[in-house]
C-alpha positions as CSV (number, residue, x, y, z in Angstrom):
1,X,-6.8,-17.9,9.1
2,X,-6.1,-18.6,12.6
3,X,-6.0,-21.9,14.5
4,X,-9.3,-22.4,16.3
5,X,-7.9,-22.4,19.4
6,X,-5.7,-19.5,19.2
7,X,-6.6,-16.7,21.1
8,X,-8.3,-13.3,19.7
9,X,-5.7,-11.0,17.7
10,X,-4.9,-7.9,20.0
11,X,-5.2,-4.6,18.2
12,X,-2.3,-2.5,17.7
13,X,-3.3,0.6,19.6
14,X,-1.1,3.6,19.2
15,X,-2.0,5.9,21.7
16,X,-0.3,9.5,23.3
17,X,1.9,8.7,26.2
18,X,4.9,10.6,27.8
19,X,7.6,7.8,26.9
20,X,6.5,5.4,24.1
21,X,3.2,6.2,22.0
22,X,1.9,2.5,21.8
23,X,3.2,0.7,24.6
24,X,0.5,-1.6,25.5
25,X,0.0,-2.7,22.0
26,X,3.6,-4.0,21.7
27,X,3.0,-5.9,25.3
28,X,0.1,-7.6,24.1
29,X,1.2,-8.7,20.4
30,X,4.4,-9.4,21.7
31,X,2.7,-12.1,24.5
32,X,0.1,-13.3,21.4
33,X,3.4,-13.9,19.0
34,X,5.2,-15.7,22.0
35,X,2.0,-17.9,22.5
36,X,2.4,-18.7,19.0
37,X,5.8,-20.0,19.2
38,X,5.1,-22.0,22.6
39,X,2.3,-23.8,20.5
40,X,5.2,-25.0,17.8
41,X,3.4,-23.1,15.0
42,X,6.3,-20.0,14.6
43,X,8.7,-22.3,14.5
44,X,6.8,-24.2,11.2
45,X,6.8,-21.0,9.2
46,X,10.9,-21.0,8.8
47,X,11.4,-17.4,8.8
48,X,14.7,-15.7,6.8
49,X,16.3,-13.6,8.8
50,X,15.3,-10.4,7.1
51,X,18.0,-8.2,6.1
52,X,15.9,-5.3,6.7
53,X,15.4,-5.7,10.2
54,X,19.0,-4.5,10.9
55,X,18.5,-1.3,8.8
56,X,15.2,-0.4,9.9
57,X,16.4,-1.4,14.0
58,X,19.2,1.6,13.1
59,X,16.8,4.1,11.6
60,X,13.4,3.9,14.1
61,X,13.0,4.9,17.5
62,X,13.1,1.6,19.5
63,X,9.1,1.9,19.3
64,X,8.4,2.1,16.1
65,X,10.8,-0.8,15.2
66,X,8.9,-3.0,17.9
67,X,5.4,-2.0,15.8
68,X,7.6,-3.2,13.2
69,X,8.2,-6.5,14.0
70,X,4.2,-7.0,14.8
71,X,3.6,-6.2,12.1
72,X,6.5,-8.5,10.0
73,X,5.5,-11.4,12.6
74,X,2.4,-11.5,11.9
75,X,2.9,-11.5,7.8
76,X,4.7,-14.5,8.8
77,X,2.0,-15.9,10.7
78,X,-1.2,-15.3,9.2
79,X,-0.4,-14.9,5.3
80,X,2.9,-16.9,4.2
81,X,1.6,-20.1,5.2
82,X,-1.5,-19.9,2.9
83,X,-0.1,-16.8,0.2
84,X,0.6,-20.3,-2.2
85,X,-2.8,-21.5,-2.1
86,X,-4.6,-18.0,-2.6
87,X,-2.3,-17.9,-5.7
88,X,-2.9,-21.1,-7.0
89,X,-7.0,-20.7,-6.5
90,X,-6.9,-17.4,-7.8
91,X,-8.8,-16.1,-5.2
92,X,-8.6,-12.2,-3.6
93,X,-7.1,-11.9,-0.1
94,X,-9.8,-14.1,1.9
95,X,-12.2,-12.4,4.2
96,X,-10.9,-13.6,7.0
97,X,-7.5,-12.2,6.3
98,X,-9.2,-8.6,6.3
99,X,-10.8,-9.6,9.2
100,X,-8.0,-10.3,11.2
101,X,-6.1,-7.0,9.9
102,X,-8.8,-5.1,10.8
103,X,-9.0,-6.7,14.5
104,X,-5.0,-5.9,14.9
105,X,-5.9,-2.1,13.9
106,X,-4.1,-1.7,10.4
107,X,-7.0,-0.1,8.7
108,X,-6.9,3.1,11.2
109,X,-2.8,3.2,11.7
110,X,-2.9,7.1,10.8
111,X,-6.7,7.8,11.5
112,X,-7.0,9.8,15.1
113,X,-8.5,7.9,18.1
114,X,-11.4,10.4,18.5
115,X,-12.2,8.5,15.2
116,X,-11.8,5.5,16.4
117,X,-8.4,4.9,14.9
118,X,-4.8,4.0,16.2
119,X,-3.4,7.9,16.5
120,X,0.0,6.9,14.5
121,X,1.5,8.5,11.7
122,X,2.3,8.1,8.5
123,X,5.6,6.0,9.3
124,X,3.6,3.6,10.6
125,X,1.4,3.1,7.5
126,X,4.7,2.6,5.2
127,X,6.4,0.3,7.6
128,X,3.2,-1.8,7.9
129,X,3.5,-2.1,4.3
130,X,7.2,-2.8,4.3
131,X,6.4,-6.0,7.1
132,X,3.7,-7.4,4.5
133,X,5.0,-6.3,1.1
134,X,8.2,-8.8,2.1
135,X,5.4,-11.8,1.4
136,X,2.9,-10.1,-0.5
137,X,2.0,-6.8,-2.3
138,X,-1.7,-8.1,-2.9
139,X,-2.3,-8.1,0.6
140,X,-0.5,-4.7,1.7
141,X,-1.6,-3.3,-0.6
142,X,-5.3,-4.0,0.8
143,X,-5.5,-2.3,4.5
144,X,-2.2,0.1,2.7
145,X,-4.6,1.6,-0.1
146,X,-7.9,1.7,2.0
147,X,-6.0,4.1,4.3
148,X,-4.2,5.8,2.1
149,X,-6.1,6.3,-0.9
150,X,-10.0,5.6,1.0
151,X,-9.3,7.2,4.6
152,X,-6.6,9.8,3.4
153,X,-8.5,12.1,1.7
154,X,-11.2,11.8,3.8
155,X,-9.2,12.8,6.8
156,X,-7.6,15.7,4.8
157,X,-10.2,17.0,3.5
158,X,-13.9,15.9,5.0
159,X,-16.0,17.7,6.3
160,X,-16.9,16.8,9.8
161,X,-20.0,15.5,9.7
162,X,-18.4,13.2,7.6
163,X,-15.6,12.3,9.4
164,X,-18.0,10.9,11.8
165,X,-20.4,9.6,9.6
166,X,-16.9,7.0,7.9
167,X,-14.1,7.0,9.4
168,X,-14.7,4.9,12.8
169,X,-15.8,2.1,10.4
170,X,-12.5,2.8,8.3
171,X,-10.6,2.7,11.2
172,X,-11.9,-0.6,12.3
173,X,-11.5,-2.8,8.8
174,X,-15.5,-2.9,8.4
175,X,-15.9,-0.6,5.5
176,X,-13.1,0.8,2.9
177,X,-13.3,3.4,0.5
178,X,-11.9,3.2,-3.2
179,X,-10.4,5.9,-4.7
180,X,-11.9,6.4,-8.0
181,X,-9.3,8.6,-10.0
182,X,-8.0,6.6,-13.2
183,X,-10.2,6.3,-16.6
184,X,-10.4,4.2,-19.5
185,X,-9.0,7.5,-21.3
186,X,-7.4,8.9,-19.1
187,X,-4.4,7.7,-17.0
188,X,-1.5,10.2,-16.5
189,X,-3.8,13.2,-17.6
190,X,-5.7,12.5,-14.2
191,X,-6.3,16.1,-13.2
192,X,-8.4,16.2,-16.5
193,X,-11.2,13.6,-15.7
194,X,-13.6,12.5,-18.7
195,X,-16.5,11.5,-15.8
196,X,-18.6,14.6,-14.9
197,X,-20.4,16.0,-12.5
198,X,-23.2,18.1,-14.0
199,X,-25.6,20.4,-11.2
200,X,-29.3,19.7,-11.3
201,X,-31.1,22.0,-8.5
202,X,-29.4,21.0,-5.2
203,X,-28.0,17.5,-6.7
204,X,-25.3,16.5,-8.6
205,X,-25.2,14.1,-11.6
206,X,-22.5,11.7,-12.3
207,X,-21.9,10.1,-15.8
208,X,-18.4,8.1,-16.9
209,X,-16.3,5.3,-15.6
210,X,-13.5,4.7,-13.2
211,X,-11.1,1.6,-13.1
212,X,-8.2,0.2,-11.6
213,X,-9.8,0.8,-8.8
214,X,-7.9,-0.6,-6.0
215,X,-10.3,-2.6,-3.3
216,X,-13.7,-1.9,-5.2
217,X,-14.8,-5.7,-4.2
218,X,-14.7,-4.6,-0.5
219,X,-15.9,-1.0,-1.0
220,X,-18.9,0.7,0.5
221,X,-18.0,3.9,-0.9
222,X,-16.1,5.1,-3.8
223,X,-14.7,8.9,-4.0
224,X,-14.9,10.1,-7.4
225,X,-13.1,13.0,-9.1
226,X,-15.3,14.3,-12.0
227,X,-15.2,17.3,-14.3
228,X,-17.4,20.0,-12.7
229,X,-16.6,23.2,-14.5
230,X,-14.8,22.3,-18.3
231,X,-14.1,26.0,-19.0
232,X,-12.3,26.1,-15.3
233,X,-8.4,27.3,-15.4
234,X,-6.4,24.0,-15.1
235,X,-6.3,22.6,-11.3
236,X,-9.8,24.5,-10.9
237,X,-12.3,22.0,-12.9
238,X,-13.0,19.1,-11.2
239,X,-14.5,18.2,-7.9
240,X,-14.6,14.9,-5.9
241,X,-18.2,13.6,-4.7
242,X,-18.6,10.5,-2.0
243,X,-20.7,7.9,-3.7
244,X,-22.1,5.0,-2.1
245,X,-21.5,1.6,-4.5
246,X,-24.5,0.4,-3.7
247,X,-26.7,4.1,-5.1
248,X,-28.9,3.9,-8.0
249,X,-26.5,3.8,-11.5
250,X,-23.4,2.7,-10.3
251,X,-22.3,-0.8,-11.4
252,X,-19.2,-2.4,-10.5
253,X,-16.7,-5.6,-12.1
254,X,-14.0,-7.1,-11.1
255,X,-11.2,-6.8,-13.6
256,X,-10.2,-9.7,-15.1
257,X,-7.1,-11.2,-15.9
258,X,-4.9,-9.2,-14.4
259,X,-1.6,-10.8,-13.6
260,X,-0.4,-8.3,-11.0
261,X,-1.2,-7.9,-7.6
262,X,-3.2,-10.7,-8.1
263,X,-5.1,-11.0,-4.8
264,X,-5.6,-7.3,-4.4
265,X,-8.8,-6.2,-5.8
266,X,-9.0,-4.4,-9.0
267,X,-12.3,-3.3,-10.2
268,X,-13.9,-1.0,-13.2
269,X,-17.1,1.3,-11.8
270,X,-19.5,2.4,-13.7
271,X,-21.8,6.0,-13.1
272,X,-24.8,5.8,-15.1
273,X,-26.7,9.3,-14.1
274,X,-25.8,8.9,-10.6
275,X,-27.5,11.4,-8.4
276,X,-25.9,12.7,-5.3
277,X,-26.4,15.8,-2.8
278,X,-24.7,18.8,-2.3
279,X,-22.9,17.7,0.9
280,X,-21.6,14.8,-0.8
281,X,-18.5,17.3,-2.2
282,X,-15.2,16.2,-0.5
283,X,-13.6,19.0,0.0
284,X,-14.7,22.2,-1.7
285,X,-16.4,22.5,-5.4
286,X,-14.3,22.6,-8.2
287,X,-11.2,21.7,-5.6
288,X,-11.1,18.1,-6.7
289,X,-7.5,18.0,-8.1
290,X,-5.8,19.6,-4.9
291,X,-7.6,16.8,-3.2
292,X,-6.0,14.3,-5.3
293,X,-2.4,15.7,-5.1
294,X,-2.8,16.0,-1.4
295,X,-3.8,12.2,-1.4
296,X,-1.3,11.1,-4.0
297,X,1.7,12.2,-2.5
298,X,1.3,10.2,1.2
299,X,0.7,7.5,-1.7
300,X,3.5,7.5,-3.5
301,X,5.7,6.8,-0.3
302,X,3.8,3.7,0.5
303,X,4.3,2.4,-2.8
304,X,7.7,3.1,-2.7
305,X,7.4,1.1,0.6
306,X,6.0,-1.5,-1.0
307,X,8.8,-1.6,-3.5
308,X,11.9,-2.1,-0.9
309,X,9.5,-5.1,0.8
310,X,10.1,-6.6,-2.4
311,X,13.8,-5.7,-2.7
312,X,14.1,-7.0,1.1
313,X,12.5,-10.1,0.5
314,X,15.0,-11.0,-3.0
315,X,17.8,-10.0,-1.3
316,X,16.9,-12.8,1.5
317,X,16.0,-15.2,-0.7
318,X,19.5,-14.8,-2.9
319,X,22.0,-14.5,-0.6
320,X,20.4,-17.8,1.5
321,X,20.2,-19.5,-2.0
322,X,23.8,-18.2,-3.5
323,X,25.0,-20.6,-0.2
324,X,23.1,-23.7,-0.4
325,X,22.8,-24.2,-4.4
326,X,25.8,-26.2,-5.0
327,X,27.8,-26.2,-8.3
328,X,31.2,-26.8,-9.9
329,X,34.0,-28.9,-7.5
330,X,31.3,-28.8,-4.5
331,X,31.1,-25.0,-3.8
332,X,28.1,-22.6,-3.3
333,X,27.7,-20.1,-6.0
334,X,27.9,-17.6,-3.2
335,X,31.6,-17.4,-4.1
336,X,31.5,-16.4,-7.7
337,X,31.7,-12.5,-7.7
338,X,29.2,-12.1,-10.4
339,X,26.6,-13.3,-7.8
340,X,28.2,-11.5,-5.2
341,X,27.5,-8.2,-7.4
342,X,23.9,-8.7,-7.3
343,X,24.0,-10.1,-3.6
344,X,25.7,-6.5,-3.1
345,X,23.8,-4.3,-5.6
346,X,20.5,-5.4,-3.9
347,X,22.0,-5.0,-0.6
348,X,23.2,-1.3,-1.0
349,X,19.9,0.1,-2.8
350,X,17.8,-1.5,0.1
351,X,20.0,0.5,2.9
352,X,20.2,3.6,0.5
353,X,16.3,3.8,-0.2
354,X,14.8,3.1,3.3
355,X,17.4,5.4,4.4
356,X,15.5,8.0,2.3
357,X,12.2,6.8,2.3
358,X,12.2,7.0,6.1
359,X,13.1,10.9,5.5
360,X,10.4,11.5,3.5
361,X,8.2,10.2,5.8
362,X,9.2,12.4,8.3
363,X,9.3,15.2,5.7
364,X,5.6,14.1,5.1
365,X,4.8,14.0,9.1
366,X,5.9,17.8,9.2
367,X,3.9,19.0,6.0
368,X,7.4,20.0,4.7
369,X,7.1,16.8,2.1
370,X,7.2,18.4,-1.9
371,X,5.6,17.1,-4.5
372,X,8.7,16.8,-6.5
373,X,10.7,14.7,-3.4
374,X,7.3,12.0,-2.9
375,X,7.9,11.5,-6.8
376,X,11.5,11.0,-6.8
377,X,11.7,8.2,-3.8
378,X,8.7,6.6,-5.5
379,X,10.2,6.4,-8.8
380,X,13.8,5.1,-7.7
381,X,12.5,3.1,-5.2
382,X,10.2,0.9,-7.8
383,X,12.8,1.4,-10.6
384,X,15.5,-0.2,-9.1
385,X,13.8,-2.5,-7.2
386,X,12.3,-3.9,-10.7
387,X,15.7,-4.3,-12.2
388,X,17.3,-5.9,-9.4
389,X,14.4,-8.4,-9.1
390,X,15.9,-9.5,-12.9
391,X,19.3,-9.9,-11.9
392,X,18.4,-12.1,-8.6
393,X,15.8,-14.2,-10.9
394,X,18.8,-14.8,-13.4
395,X,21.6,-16.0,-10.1
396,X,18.9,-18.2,-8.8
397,X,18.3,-19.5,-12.6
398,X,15.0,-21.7,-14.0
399,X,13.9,-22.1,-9.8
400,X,13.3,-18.3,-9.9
401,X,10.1,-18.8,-12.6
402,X,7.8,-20.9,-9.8
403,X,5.8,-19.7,-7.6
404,X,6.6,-21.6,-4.8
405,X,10.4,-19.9,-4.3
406,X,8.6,-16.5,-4.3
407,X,10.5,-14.2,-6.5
408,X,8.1,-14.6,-9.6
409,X,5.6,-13.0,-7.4
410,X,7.3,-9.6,-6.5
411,X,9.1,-9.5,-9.9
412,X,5.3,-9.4,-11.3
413,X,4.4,-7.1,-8.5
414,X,6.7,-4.6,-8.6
415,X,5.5,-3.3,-12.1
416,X,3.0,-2.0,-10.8
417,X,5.2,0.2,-8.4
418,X,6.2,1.9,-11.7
419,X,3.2,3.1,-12.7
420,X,0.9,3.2,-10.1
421,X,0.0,6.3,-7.9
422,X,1.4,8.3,-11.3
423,X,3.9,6.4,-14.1
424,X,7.2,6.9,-13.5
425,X,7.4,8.6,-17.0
426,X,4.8,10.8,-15.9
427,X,6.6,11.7,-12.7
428,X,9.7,12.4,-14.3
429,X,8.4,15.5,-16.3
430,X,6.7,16.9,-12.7
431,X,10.3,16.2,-11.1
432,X,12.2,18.1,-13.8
433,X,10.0,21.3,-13.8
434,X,12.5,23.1,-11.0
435,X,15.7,21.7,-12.9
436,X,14.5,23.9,-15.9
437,X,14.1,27.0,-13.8
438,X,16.4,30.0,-14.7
């Protein structure tokens, strides 16, 4: 993705120090960034000012804004100029895209440096996705679920043997773990899983099928919640195994034409008598679904992240529009108050949300993070991101429906904020339990 003659990609190390916890990284990507704009090639990409910036620059710690903007810059750099042509060839995000996100460090953001990870937090995973969501969900979506849906739970929840055995490879982009969790028949009923796990001596055998599994092309290793005890009290039944894609029985697709997240990889896995060991349990057996609400809820908040990159980007796109689209005696639309209201609508729910998200995600960082609150942000966040993106298509008119002014994209895109990492419908009756409490 980079010229040939650009120099190597600096990692973005987050490491403990007394004043700022990654300041070498934002020296060196602020020097690569700058060599970029010496060599002409910044200036080519004609970055919006994003809107965000000056909300996020108010809410951070002057650090974690800078990460920030390595991130956003190099979104700007490395996928706007080709996100069109990935589209238009219908091709997953390119090798060499992963390649260079690996090489800056965004596949080990939250993993710890003894693991060969960055040592950040959880902030730093969401506001990764926030700087590339505002282009593309497809590609945040890719380093965003490998850590957390593939590293997460493995973090959480491995043992360490193996920790060490995964996660330095994790960390550096060179292997990623799907999260095998959604079934043909079963969707919001997750914690009831139709793949089992039956015992045979010291091994455990796998029958049933996963899909929508988020980064399954790229996998090496696919963490599958199965049924393990049927007669089990509810929460106690199922267990989650680490599977290797490449082990005897499992077979893997791509799923085909989907018309979301459309460079993200999407794939259906199949478990024909799988056989796996003992020590392949994550976690502890018959413990599977408190290892799945552990890893869902750090989830939700990224997808809510990646709903407000959307919003972010909109909002840019309409209010720079609304001034240079020129109708009736010579005037910019930007003057009628019914555009104004959606310039304004969109404007307020971006402050409001990050406002909260950001609060959950310190909530999250403390273990003080409920279930109840990761559903709520999730489900407003996507919610009114998804109707907002309807009234900016219709102020921007017929131009909004191609590809190449951007807002068909996220439109698409931000359906699947709604229902993945649980439906909103779904999270609604877990976020109404303690309003019916006496």
């Amino acid at each position: 993705m980079r010229p040939a003659s650009a120099p190597p990609l600096p990692m973005l190390t987050i490491a403990a120090a007394a004043v700022s916890p990654y300041p070498a990284c934002l020296r060196a990507n602020a020097c690569h960034f700058a060599a970029l704009a010496r060599r002409g090639l910044a200036a080519s990409l004609s970055r919006m000012a994003r809107r965000i910036d000056t909300y996020l620059q108010a809410l951070l710690p002057s650090d974690k804004f800078a990460f920030y903007e390595s991130c956003r810059d190099f979104s700007d750099a490395e996928i706007a100029p080709h996100l069109l042509d990935w589209e238009r060839q219908h091709v997953l995000v390119p090798d060499s895209c992963i390649e260079a996100m690996g090489q800056l460090g965004l596949f080990g953001l939250p993993i710890q440096e003894q693991y060969g990870g960055q040592g950040g937090d959880h902030t730093d995973l969401v506001l990764m996705g926030l700087a590339l969501a505002y282009h593309s969900q497809s590609v945040a979506i890719t380093p965003g679920a490998a850590v957390s849906l593939g590293a997460k739970p493995l973090q959480l929840c491995g043992t360490e043997a193996q920790k060490k055995a995964h996660l330095p490879d994790l960390a550096a982009g060179k292997r990623m773990f799907v999260f095998g969790l959604s079934e043909p028949g079963r969707g919001s009923d997750a914690a009831n899983p139709e793949v089992t796990a039956v015992k045979k001596g010291d091994r455990w055998v796998i029958r049933g099928e996963k899909c929508w599994s988020t980064n399954a092309r790229w996998a090496s290793h696919i963490v599958v919640h199965a049924l393990t005890d049927q007669n089990g009290k509810n929460g106690r039944r199922s267990t989650c195994f680490i599977v290797p894609m490449d082990a005897k029985g499992v077979h893997y697709q791509e799923m085909k034409g989907k018309k979301v997240w459309e460079q993200s990889s999407t794939g259906s896995v199949m478990f024909d008598n799988v056989e796996v060991p003992h020590d392949a349990i994550l976690g502890a057996e018959n413990d599977g679904f408190k290892v799945m609400v552990t890893t869902l809820n750090g989830g939700r908040l990224f997808i809510a992240g990646l709903a407000l990159g959307s919003l972010a980007f909109a909002l840019d796109k309409c209010r720079v529009y609304a001034e240079e689209r020129i109708q009736f005696d010579n005037q910019p639309i930007g003057r009628f108050q019914r555009v104004q209201d959606v310039i304004v609508d969109m404007d307020i729910a971006l402050e409001r949300n990050l406002t909260w998200l950001m609060h959950c995600c310190k909530l999250f960082e403390a273990g003080t993070l409920s279930r109840e609150q990761a559903a709520k942000v999730k489900v407003d966040c996507s919610r009114v991101a998804s109707d907002l993106l309807v009234s900016a298509m219709e102020i921007c008119g017929g131009v909004s429906c191609f590809d190449e002014f951007g807002l068909i994209r996220h439109h698409n895109d931000l359906f699947v904020t709604r229902v993945g990492e649980g439906s909103n419908f779904a999270l609604k009756d877990l976020i109404v339990r303690p309003l019916r409490q006496a």
